[in-house]
C-alpha positions as CSV (number, residue, x, y, z in Angstrom):
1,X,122.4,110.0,110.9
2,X,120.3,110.6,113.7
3,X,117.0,109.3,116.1
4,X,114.1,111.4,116.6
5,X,112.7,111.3,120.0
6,X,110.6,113.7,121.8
7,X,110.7,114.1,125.9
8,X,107.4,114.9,127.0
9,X,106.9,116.1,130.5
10,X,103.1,116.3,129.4
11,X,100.9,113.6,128.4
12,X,98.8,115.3,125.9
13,X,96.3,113.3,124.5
14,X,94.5,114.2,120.9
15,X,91.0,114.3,120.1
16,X,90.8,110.9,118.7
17,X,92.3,109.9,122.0
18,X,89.4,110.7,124.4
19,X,89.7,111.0,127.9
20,X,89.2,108.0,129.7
21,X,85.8,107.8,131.6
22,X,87.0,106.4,134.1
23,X,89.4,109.3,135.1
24,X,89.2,109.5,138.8
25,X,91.7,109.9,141.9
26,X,93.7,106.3,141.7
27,X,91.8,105.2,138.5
28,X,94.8,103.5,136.1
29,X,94.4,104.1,132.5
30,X,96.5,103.3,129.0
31,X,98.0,105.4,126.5
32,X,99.1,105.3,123.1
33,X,101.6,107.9,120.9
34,X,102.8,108.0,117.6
35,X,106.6,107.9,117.7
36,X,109.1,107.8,119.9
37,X,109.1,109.8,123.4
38,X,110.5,109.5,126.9
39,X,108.5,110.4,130.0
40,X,109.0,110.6,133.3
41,X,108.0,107.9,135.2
42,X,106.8,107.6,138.9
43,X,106.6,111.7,138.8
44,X,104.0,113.3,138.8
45,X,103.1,115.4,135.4
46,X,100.1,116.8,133.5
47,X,97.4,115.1,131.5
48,X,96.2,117.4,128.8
49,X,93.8,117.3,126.0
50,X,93.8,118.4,122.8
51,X,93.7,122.1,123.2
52,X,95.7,121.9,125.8
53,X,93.2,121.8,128.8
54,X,95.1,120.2,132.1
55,X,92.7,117.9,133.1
56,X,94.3,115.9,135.8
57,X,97.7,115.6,138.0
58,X,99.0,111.7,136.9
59,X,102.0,109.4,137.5
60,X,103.2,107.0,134.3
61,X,103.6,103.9,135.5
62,X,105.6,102.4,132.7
63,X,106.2,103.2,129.1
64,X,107.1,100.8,126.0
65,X,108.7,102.0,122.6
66,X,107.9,99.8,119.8
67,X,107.3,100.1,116.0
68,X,107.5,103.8,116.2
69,X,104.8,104.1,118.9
70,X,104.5,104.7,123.0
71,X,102.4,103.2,124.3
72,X,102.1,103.1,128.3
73,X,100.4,103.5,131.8
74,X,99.3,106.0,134.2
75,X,97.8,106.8,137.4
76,X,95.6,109.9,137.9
77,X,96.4,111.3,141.2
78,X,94.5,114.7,141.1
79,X,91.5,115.1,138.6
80,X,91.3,118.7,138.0
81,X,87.4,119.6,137.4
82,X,86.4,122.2,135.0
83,X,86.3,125.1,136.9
84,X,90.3,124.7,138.3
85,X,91.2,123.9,134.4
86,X,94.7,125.7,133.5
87,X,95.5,126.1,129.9
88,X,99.1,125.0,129.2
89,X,101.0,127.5,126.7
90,X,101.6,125.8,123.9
91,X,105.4,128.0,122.6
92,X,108.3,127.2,124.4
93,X,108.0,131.4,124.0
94,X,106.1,131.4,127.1
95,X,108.8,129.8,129.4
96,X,111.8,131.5,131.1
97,X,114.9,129.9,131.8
98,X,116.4,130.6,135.9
């Protein structure tokens, strides 16, 4: 018997999940995830897109578990423009343990 749940220290969102427009410094902004996961909250972390782009610096706010979906909020704190992107690696391969 068991309980699946993912912790995310990325918010990742997929291509059906655009990037909200309105994605500037101190903008607030809602998400929504199929299953369950934990994030850290009042951190900062990474928001990412689909292919893994890091396209902003953001603090989650609050998050709700519910039906087998999170759903939640988010501050962006840094928007990262185009030409700073980083590429997140997207194997556990590519991290080293200290």
């Amino acid at each position: 018997m068991g309980y699946k749940t993912e912790f995310n220290w990325v918010l990742k969102l997929k291509k059906e999940q655009e990037l909200p427009e309105n994605l500037k410094e101190g903008a607030t902004c809602q998400f929504q995830k199929r299953e369950t996961r934990i994030y850290p909250i009042k951190i900062p972390i990474f928001l990412a897109d689909s292919s893994w782009n890091v396209c902003a610096s953001v603090i989650i706010k609050e998050f709700t578990v519910k039906d087998d979906t999170t759903s939640g909020i988010f501050d962006c704190i840094n928007n990262i423009s185009q030409s700073k992107s980083l590429k997140m690696p997207q194997s556990n391969a590519n991290f080293h343990e200290f």
